[in-house]
N, C-alpha and C positions, 0 to 999 in steps of 0.2 A: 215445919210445915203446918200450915194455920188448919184451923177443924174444916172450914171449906175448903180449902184445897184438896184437902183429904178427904173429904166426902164427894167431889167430883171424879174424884182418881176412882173411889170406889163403886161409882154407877156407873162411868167408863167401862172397870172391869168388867162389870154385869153384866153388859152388853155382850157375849162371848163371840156371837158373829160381828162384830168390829172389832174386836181387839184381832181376832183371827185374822181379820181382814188388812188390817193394819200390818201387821208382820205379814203379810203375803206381800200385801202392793210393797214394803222396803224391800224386801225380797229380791221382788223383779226388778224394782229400780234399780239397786246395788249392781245387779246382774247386768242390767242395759247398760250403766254405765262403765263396768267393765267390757265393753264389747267388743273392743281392740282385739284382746285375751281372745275371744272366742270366737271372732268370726274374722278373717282378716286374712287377707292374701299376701300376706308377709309372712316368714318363719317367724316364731317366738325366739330362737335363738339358734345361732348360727355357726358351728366351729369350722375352722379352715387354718388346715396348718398348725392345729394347736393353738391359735388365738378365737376368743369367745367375739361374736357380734350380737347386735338386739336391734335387726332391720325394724321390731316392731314400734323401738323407741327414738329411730334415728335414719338415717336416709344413707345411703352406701354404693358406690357407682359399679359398674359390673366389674371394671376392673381390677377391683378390688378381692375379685374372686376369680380371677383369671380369666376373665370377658378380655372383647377385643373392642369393646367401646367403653365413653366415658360418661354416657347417662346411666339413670338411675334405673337399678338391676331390678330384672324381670325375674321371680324367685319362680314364679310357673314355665317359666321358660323350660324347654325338657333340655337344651343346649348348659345352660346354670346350673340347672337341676343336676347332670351329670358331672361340671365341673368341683361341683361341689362336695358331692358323696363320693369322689375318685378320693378325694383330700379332706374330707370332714363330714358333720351329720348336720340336720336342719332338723328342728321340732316346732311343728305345726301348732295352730290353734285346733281347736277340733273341728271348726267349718273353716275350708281354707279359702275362702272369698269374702271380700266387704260386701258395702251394701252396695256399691257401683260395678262391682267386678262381673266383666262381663263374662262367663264362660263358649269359649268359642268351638269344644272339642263335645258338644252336644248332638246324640247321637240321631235327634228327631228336630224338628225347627221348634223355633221358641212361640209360645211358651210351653217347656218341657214338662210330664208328669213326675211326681216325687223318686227319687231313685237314691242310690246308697250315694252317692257326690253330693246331689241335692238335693237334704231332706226333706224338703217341699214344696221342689219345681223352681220352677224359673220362669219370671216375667217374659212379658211378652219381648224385653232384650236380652233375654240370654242373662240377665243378673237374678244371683238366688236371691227366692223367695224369705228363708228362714233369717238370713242375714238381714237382709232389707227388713222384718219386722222388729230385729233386735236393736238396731238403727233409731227405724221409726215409732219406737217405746219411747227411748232415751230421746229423742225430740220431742214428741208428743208431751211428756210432761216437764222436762226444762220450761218450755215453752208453755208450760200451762202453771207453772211456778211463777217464771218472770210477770206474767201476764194477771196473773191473781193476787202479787205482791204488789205490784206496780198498779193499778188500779185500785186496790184495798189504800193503801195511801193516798191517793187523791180522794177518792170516794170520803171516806173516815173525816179527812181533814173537811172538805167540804160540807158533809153533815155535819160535822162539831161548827162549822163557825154559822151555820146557818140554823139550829139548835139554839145555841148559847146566845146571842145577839138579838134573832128574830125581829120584829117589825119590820122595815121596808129591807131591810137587807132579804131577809126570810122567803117574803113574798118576791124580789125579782128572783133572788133564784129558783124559785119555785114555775116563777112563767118561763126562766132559761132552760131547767130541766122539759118543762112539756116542750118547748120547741124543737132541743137537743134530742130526745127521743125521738120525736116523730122522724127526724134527717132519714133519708133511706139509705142505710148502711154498705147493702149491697152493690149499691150503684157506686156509691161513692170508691169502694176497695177498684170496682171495675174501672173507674178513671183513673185512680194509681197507680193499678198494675199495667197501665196504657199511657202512663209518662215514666214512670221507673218501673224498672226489673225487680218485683218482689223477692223482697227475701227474710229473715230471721226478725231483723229489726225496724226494718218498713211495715210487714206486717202487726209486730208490736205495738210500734206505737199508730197504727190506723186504729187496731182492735182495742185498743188502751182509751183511746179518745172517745169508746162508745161503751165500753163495760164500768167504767168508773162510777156508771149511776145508780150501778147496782146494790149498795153499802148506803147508798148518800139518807136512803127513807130510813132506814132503822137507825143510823146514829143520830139523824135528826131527832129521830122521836124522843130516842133516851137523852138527849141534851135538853130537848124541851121540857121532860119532866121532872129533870133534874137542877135545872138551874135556879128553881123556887125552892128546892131545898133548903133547912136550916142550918147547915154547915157551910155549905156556898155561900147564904147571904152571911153568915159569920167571918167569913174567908172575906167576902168582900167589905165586910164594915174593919176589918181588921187593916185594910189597904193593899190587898194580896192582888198582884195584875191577874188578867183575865185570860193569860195566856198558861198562866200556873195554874190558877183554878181549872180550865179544861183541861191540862194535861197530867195532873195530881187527882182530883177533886173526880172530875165527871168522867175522864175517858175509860178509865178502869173498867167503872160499870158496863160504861159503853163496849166495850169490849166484850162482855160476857155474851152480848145475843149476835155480834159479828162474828165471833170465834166460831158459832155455829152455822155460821153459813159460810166458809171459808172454804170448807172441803165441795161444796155444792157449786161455788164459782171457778172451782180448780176444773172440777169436771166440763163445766159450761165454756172454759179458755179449750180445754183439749177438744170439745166436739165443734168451736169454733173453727180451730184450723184443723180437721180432719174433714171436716165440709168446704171449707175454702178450696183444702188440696183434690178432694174429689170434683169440685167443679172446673179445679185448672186455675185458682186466682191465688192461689198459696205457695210456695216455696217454691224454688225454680225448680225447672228440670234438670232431674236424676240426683236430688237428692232424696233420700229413706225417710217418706210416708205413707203411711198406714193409711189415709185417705185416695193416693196416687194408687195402692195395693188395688185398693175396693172399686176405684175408678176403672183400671184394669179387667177386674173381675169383669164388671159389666160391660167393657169392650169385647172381651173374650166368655163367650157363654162356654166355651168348649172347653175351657179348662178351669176347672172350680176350686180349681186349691185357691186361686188368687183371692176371689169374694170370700172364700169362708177363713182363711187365714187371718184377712185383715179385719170382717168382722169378728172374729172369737178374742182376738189380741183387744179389739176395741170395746167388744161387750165385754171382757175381764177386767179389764180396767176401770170400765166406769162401775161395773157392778160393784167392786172393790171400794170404789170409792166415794160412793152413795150408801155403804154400809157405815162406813167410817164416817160419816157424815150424819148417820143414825145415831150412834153412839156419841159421837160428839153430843149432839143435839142432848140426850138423856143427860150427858153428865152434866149442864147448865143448865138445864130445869129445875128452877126452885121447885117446883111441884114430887118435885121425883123422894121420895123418903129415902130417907140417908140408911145407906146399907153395909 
């Protein structure tokens, strides 16, 4: 490990509410993306007759368990339920509903207040609450992964070649970018969502084609300052192509003031589709968003688990991840004295 590396590792450390923060948000992710395991209206595991089943990891017809049909068994069924504990046991996740699962045996109209079934109520259809946030984490940030990887590459690539070139190249893209920005983003997702059915990868790549810009000013700069360097023009008197030099020579650097805004555009991908989903132009309906939650809430004043659920899951998350973003920041500071 080189002295810089190691002196970033160690102002990283220093940072104590980032690193905390950091092991939190893996935390919950790991958590969300187990969420099968824990929230899920299938048994985890299945005996019948002394043969083991894993409904959770595979699909299994009722008659299978001595139903009298040959679609895919209903384990809430209280009919299954009995056939099955006559002749074997089922082990539950600890919430036994997905994020679509509607609960029909609700003892008040939906949406229900917190009770011992459902820890924190039930949307205005009869599907828990708590389920549907564990859901709508594990989307939230895939979706703000794909969405902050996939634009960090265009972005990057774009400012390095508009950086390293310059002259008339430099300048159209620089009038391409002011006219790119100005597009009204809003309107434009509203005419998609009005010829296709939004979904995971439509909305991708709509928000992709407008966040890309956001990387393109800072690597420019650093390609700019760096291409009159003394080792670049030695690279280049030496006959070194231009594609080596920026991906050896300049991007490295380059990389050091991107790396700090990475966690800041992660954030910016997830409050993008949690504002799409709360206006209705994001993910279809009834799939698990924390935006659709807080939507909700505000349809329904009368039941508040909905708005405060989905804002506390979405205020921890980002807070989480503006902390890490602090830190990051610290540990690329040449300014910061090595500790």
């Amino acid at each position: 490990m080189s002295p810089l590396t190691r002196r970033r590792l160690n102002n990283f450390r220093a940072n104590t509410r980032g690193v905390r923060s950091l092991w939190l948000f893996l935390a919950l992710f790991l958590f969300s993306l187990a969420a099968e395991l824990v929230a899920n209206d299938r048994p985890l595991v299945v005996s019948f007759e002394g043969r083991l089943y894993f409904p959770v990891l595979e699909e299994y017809a009722e008659t299978t368990f001595g139903g009298d049909f040959a679609t895919e068994a209903d384990y809430r069924d209280p009919f299954l339920a009995r056939l099955i504990s006559e002749r074997g046991w089922m082990v539950w996740p600890p919430i036994r509903f997905s994020h679509d699962t509607i609960n029909y045996d609700l003892a008040v109209p939906a949406p229900s207040p917190p009770t011992a079934e459902n820890w924190l109520g039930t949307d205005d259809q009869g599907r828990d609450v708590a389920a549907r946030m564990i859901y709508g984490f594990r989307l939230s940030v895939l979706f703000g992964l794909a969405l902050t990887a996939a634009s960090s590459v265009a972005g990057i690539a774009a400012g390095a070649v508009q950086g390293y070139f310059g002259g008339r190249i430099d300048l159209f893209f620089q009038r391409f970018l002011e006219i790119w920005s100005g597009l009204p983003q809003l309107f434009i997702l509203i005419i998609v969502s009005s010829v296709v059915v939004p979904g995971f990868w439509t909305l991708l790549l709509v928000l992709m084609l407008f966040s890309w810009t956001n990387l393109v000013g800072v690597v420019r700069a650093e390609f700019l300052r760096s291409r009159n360097f003394d080792y670049v023009q030695a690279a280049k008197a030496l006959g070194v192509g231009d594609g080596v030099i920026m991906a050896r020579h300049i991007l490295p650097n380059a990389m050091v003031a991107t790396m700090t805004f990475l966690p800041f555009v992660l954030s910016g991908s997830i409050v993008a589709l949690t504002a799409l989903d709360f206006l209705g132009l994001g993910m279809p309906p009834g799939s698990a968003s924390l935006g659709d939650l807080m939507r909700q809430g505000k349809e329904n004043l009368q039941a508040p688990w909905l708005g405060i659920s989905g804002f506390l899951v979405t205020a921890v998350m980002l807070t989480l991840l503006v902390f890490v973003g602090e830190a990051v920041r610290d540990a690329f500071d040449p300014r910061k004295a090595p500790i």
